[in-house]
C-alpha positions as CSV (number, residue, x, y, z in Angstrom):
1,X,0.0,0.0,0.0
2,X,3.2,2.2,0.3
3,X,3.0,2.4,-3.3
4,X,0.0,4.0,-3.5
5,X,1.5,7.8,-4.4
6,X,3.2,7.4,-6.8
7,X,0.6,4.6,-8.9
8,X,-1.9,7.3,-8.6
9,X,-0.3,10.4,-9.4
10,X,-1.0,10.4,-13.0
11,X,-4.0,8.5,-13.2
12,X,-5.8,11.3,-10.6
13,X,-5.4,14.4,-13.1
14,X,-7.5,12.2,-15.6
15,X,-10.3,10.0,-13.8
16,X,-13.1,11.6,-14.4
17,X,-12.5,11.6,-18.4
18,X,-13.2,8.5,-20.1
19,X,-9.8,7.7,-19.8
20,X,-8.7,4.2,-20.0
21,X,-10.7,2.2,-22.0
22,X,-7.9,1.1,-24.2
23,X,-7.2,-2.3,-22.1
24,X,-9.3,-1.7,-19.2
25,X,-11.3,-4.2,-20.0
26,X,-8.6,-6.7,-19.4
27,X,-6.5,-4.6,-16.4
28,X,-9.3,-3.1,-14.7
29,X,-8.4,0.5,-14.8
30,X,-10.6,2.4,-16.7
31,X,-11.2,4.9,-14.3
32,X,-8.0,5.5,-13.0
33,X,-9.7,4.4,-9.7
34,X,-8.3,1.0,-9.9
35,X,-4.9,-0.4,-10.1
36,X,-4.6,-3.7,-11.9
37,X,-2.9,-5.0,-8.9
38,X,-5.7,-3.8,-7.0
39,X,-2.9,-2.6,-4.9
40,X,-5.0,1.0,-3.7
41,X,-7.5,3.0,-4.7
42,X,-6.8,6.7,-6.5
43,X,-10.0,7.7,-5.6
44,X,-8.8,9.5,-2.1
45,X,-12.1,11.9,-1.6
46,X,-14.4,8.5,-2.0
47,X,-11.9,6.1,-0.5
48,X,-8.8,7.0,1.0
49,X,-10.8,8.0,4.8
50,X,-12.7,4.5,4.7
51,X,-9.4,2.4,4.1
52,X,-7.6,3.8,7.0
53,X,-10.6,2.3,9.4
54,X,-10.0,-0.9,11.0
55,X,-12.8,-3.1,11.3
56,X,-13.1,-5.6,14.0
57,X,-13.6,-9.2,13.1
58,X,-17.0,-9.5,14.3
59,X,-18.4,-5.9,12.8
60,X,-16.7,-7.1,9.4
61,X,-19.1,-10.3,9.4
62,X,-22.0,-8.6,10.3
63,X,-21.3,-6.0,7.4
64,X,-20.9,-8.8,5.5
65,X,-23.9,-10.8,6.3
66,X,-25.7,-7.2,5.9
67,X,-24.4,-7.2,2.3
68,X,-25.8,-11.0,1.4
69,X,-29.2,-9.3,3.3
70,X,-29.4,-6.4,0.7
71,X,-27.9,-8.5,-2.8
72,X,-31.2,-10.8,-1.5
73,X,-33.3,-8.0,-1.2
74,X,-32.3,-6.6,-4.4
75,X,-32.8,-9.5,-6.1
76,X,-36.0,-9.8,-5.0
77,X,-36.9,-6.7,-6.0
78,X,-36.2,-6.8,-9.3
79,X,-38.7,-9.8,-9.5
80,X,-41.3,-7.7,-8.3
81,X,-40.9,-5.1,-10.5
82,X,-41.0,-7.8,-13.3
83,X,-44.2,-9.3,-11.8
84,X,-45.6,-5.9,-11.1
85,X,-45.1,-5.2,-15.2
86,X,-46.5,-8.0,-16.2
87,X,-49.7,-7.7,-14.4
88,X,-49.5,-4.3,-16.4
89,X,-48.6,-5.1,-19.5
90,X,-48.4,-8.9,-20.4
91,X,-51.9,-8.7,-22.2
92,X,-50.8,-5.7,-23.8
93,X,-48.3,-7.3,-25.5
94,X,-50.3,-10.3,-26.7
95,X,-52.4,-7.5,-28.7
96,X,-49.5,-6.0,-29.5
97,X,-48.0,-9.0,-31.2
98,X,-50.9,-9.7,-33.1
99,X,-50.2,-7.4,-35.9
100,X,-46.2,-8.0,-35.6
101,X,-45.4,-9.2,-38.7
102,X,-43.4,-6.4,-40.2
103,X,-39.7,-7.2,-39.0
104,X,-39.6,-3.1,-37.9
105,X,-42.8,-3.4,-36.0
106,X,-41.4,-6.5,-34.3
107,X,-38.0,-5.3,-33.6
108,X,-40.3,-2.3,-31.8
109,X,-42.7,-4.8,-30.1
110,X,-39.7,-6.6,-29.4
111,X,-38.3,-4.0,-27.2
112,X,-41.0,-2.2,-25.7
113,X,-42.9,-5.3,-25.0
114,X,-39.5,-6.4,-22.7
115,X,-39.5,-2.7,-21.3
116,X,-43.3,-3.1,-19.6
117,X,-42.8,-6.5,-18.7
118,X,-39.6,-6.2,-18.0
119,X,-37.8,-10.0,-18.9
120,X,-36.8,-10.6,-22.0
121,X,-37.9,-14.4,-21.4
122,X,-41.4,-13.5,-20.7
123,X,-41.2,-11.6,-24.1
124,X,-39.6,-14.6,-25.7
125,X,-42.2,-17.1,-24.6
126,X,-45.3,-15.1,-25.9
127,X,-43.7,-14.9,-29.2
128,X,-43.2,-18.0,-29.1
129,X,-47.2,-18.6,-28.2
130,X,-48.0,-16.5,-31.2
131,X,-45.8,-18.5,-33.2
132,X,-47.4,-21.6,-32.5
133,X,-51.2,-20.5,-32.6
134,X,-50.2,-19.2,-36.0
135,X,-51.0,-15.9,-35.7
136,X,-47.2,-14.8,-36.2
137,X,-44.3,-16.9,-38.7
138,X,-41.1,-17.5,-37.0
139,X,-39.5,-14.8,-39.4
140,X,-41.5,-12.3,-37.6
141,X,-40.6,-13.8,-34.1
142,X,-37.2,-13.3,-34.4
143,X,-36.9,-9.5,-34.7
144,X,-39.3,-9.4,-31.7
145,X,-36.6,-11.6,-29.8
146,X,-33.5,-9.3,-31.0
147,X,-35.9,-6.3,-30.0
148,X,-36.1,-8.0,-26.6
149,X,-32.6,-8.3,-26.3
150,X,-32.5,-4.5,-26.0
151,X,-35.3,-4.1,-23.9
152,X,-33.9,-6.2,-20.9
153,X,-31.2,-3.1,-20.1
154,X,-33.6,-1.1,-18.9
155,X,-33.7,-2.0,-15.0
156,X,-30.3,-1.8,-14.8
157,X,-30.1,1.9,-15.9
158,X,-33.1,2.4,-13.3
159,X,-30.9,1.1,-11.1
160,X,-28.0,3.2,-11.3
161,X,-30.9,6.3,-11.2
162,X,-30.5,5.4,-7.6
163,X,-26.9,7.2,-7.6
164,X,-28.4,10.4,-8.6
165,X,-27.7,12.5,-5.6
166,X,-23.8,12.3,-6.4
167,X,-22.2,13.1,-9.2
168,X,-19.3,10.9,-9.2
169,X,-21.0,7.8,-7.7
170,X,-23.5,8.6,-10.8
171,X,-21.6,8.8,-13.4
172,X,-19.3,5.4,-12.4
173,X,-23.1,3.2,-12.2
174,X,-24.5,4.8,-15.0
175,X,-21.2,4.0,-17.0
176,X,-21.1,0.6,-16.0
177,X,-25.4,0.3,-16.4
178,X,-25.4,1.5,-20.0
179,X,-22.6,-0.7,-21.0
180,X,-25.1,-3.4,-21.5
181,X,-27.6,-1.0,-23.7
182,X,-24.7,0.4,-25.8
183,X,-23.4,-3.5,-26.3
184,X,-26.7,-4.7,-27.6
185,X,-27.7,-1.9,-29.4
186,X,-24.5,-2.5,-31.4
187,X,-24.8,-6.3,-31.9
188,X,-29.0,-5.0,-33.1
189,X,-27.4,-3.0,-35.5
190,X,-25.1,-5.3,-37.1
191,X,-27.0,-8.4,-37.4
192,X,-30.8,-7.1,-37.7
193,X,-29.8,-5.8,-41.0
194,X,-28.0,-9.1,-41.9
195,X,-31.0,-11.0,-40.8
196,X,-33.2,-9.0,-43.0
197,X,-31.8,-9.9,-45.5
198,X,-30.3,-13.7,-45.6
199,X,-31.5,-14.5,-43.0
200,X,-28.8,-16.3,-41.4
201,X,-30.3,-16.8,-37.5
202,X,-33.5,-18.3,-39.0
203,X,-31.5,-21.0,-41.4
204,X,-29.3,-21.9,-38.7
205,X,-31.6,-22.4,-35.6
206,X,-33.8,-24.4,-38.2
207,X,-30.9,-26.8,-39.0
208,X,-30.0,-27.4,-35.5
209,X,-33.7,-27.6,-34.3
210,X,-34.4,-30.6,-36.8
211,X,-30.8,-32.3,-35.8
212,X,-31.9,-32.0,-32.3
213,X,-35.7,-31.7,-31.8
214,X,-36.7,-34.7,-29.6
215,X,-33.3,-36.2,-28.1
216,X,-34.7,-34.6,-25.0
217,X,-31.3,-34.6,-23.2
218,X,-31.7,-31.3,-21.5
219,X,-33.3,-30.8,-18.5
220,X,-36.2,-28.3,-17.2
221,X,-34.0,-25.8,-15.4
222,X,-37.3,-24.5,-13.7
223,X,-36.7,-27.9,-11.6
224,X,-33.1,-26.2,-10.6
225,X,-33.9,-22.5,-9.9
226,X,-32.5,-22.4,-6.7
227,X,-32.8,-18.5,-6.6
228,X,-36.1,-17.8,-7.6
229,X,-37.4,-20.6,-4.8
230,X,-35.4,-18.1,-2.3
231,X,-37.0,-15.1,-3.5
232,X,-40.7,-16.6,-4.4
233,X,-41.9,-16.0,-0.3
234,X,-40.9,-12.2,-0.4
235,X,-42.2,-12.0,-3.9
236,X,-45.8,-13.9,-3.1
237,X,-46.4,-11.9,0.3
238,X,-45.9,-8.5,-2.2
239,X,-48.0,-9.7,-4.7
240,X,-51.0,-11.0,-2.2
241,X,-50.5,-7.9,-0.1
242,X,-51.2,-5.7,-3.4
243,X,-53.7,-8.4,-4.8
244,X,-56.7,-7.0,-2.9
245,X,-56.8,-3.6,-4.7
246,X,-57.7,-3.1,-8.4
247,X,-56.4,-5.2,-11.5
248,X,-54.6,-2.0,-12.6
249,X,-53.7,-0.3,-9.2
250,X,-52.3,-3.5,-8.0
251,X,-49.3,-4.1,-10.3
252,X,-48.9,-0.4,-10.1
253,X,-48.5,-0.6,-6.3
254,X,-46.4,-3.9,-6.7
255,X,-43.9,-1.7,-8.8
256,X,-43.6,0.9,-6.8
257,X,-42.9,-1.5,-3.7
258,X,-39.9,-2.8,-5.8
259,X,-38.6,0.4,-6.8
260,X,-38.7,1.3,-3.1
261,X,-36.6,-1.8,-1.7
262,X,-34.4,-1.5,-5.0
263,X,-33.3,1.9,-3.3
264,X,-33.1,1.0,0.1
265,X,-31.1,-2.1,-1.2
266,X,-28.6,-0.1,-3.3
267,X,-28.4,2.5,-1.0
268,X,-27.3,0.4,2.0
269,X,-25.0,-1.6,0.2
270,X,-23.2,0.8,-1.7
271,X,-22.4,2.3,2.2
272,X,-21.7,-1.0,3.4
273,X,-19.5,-2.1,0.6
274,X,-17.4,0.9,0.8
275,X,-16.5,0.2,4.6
276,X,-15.9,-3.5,3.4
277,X,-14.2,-3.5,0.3
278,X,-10.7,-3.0,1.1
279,X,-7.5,-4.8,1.3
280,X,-7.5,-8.2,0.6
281,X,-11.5,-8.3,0.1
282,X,-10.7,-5.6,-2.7
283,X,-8.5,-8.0,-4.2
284,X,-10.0,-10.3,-4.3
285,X,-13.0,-9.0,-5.9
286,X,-10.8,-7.6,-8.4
287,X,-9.3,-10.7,-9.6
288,X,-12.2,-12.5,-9.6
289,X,-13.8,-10.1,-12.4
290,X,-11.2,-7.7,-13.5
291,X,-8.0,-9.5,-14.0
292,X,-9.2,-11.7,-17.2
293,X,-12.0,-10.8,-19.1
294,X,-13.1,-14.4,-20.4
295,X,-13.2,-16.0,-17.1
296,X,-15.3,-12.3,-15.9
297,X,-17.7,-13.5,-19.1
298,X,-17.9,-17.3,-17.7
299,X,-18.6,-15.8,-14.4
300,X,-21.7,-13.6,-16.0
301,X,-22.9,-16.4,-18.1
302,X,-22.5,-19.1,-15.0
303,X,-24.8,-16.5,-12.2
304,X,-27.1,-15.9,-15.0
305,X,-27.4,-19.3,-15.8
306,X,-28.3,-19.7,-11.9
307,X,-30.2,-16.8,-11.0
308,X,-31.9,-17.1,-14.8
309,X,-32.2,-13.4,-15.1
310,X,-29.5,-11.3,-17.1
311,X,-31.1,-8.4,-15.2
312,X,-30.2,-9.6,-12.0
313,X,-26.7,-10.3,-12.4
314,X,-26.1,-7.0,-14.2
315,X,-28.5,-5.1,-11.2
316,X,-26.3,-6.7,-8.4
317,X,-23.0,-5.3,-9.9
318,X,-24.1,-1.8,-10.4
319,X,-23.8,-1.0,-7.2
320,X,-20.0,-1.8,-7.0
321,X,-19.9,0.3,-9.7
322,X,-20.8,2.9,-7.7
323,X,-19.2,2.9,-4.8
324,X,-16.0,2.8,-7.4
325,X,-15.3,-1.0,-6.2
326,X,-15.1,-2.0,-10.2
327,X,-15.1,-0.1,-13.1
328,X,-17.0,-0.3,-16.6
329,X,-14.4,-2.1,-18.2
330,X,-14.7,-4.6,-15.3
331,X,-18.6,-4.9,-15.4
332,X,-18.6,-5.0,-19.5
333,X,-17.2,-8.9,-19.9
334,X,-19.6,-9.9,-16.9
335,X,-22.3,-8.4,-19.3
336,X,-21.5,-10.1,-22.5
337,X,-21.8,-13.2,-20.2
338,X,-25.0,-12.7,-18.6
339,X,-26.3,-12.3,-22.3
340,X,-25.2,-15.3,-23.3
341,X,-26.9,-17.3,-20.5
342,X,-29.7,-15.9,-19.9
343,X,-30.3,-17.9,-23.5
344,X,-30.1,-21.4,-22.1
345,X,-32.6,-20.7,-19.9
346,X,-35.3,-20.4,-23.1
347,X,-33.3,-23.5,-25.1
348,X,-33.8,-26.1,-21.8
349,X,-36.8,-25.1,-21.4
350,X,-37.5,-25.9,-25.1
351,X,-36.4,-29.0,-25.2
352,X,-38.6,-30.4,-22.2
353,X,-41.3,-28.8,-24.5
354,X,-44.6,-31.0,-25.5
355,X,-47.1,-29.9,-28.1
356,X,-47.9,-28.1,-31.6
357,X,-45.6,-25.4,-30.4
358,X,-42.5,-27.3,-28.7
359,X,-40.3,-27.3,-32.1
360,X,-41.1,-24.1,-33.1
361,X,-40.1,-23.3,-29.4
362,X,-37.2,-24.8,-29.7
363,X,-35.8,-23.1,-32.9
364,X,-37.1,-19.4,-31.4
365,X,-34.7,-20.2,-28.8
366,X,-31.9,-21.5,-30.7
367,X,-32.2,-17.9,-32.6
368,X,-31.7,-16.0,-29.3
369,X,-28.3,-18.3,-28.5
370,X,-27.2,-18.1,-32.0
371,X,-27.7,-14.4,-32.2
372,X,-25.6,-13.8,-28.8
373,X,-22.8,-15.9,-30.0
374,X,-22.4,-14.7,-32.8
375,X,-22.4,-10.8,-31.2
376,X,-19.6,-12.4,-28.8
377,X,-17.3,-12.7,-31.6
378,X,-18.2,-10.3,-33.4
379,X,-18.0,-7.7,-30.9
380,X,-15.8,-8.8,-28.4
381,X,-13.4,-11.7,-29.4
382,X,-12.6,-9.6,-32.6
383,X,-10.9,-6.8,-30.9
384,X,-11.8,-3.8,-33.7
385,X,-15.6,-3.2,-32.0
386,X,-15.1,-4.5,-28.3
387,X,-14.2,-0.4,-27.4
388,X,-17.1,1.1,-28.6
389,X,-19.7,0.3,-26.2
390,X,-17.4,0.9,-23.3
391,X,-16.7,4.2,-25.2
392,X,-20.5,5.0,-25.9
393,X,-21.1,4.2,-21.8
394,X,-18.4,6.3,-20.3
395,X,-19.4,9.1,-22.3
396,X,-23.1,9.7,-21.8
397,X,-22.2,8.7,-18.3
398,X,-19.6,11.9,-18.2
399,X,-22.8,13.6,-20.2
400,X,-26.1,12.9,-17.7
401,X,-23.9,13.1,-14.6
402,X,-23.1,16.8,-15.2
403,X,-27.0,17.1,-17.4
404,X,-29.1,14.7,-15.3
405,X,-32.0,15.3,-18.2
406,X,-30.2,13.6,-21.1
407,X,-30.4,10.2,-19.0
408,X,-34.0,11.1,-19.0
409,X,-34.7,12.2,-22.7
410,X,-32.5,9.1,-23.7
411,X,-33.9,6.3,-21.4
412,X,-37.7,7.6,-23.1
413,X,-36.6,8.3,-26.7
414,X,-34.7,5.3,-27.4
415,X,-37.0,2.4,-25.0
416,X,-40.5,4.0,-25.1
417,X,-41.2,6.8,-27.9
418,X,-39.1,5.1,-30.9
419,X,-40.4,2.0,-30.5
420,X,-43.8,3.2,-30.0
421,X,-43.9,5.3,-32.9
422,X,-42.8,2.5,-35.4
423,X,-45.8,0.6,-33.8
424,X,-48.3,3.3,-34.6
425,X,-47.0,4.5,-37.5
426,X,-46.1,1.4,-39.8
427,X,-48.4,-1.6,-37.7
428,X,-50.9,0.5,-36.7
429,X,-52.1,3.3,-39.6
């Protein structure tokens, strides 16, 4: 820790640009705030006063148990919120996807379907439905399933809202939040147009649908959902204490119960893990995502896989992000992860699939793994894009955090009044 000075004397005139992002992805030290070595913080104003308090033993386990408490409680309150939308808006989007056979109004359905329901599964699934009734092709599922892909980002940015009341703390959540928009936004804009026209996704997920449709060697991981059976009793005594009002004031109330405990949550924590974080725990933490960026994507793929929510493993992190614990380049591989496995979720389910529906199922889901692959390597493993979402991230961050209305005009231009025009004006009129 000796060396702290002189690491951080360079890196402090320059933090609060977007400086970094060159390898910070691999090193951890976008920000200037942390070292590769983890070896200290340059953050002294945020930082430097809590490392130079010695916790005892005991206090440190209770802070720690206290941080478990909160990541539950945020978890949990992200599925509320998700319930709480889809008592709003699930039947809302069946209508919607009625008439969603133009690949732009799909793409839109696609994303501000996911935005009111808020799980890109849930959006996923009905498609599927339609799909199989026969009131929409597959061809016009899969932009509504790329358009999901987008709309999942949105909790995380409400998340890092939370942050508002300081600038820095802000700007570091909201950089690391938006990394996940700017990142699929991309991969939308590459392969939608690709898609459109050869069609690649659709020939692909067919093939491997017909080679393995039926095997049946994958199981249900709804029987393995270890998280959600944790968070199902706080979840059920929301919904039943909200379930006596009115069909629409009752997921309204549900929402606004999860907003509340996501702020409670994220503000305790971030306090919590700024006491905590330090020294070895730092380290630790640091090496665990920061150090190598495939094993951070493993790590993102392998909680998402558990916790069978992209949004919940990208939530949980934002606050580290926050309290300047790890960095956007840190938090971006962990991202890419949680994108790819919050597919298999949609493909084992598909294969325990019975019915009309079940192969169709099965090849709408193969499109949402093939698609994130294929974004993967496009975007990341091929070094020439994997920049330009971090870049696109850190700089809207610098942007809102000094103009707090551009988060605003961006969050309801790009997720709720785009989308909602192409619906009106090319599937509606």
């Amino acid at each position: 820790m000796a060396e702290a000075p002189s690491d951080g004397g360079p890196d402090n005139g320059h933090k609060d640009r977007h400086d970094g992002h060159e390898d910070g992805h691999e090193r951890g030290d976008v920000s200037g705030r942390t070292p590769a070595d983890g070896s200290a913080p340059t953050d002294p104003g945020a930082e430097s006063g809590v490392e130079a308090v010695q916790l005892p033993a005991w206090t440190k386990a209770l802070g720690w148990c206290g941080v478990a408490g909160l990541i539950y409680l945020l978890i949990c309150a992200v599925s509320i919120i998700s319930r709480g939308f889809a008592g709003l808006g699930s039947d809302a989007a069946h209508t919607m996807f009625a008439f969603a056979s133009h690949p732009w109004v799909g793409l839109s359905v696609g994303v501000l379907g996911t935005v009111l329901i808020q799980s890109s599964t849930t959006t996923t699934a009905i498609a599927v439905t339609a799909v199989g009734s026969g009131g929409l092709p597959i061809e016009g599922a899969i932009p509504i399933i790329l358009g999901a892909n987008v709309g999942t980002t949105v909790t995380t940015s409400l998340v890092a809202l939370t942050f508002i009341g300081n600038r820095t703390e802000f700007r570091r959540a909201l950089g690391a939040s938006t990394v996940h928009d700017f990142y699929n936004w991309l991969a939308l804009l590459i392969f939608f147009p690709i898609e459109l026209i050869w069609h690649p996704l659709q020939h692909i997920s067919g093939a491997l649908t017909d080679a393995l449709y039926g095997t049946d060697w994958l199981p249900n991981p709804a029987h393995f959902n270890f998280v959600r059976g944790a968070t199902r009793p706080v979840e059920h005594g929301v919904i039943q204490a909200t379930s006596h009002v009115s069909s629409t004031l009752g997921p309204l109330f549900t929402i606004v119960i999860g907003a509340v405990l996501i702020l409670v949550a994220v503000r305790y924590l971030g306090k919590l893990l700024k006491l905590l974080m330090v020294g070895r725990a730092r380290d630790i933490l640091i090496k665990a995502v920061g150090r190598n960026a495939y094993l951070a994507m493993a790590s993102g793929m392998g909680v998402t896989v558990v916790t069978q929510s992209s949004t919940i493993t990208t939530s949980v992190l934002v606050p580290f992000a926050g309290a300047g614990i790890l960095t956007p380049a840190q938090v971006y591989p962990v991202v890419v992860g949680s994108n790819l496995g919050t597919t298999f979720t949609v493909v084992f389910a598909a294969f325990a699939g019975v019915g009309q529906d079940a192969k169709i199922g099965l090849e709408a889901a193969f499109v949402h793994l093939i698609y994130n692959l294929f974004a993967i390597v496009v975007i990341y493993v091929i070094p020439l894009l994997r920049p330009v979402p971090l870049f696109c991230a850190e700089n809207i961050a610098r942007i809102a955090s000094a103009h707090r209305w551009v988060l605003a005009v961006y969050l309801g231009t790009v997720f709720i009044t785009l989308p909602a025009l192409v619906i009106v004006l090319v599937g509606v009129l």
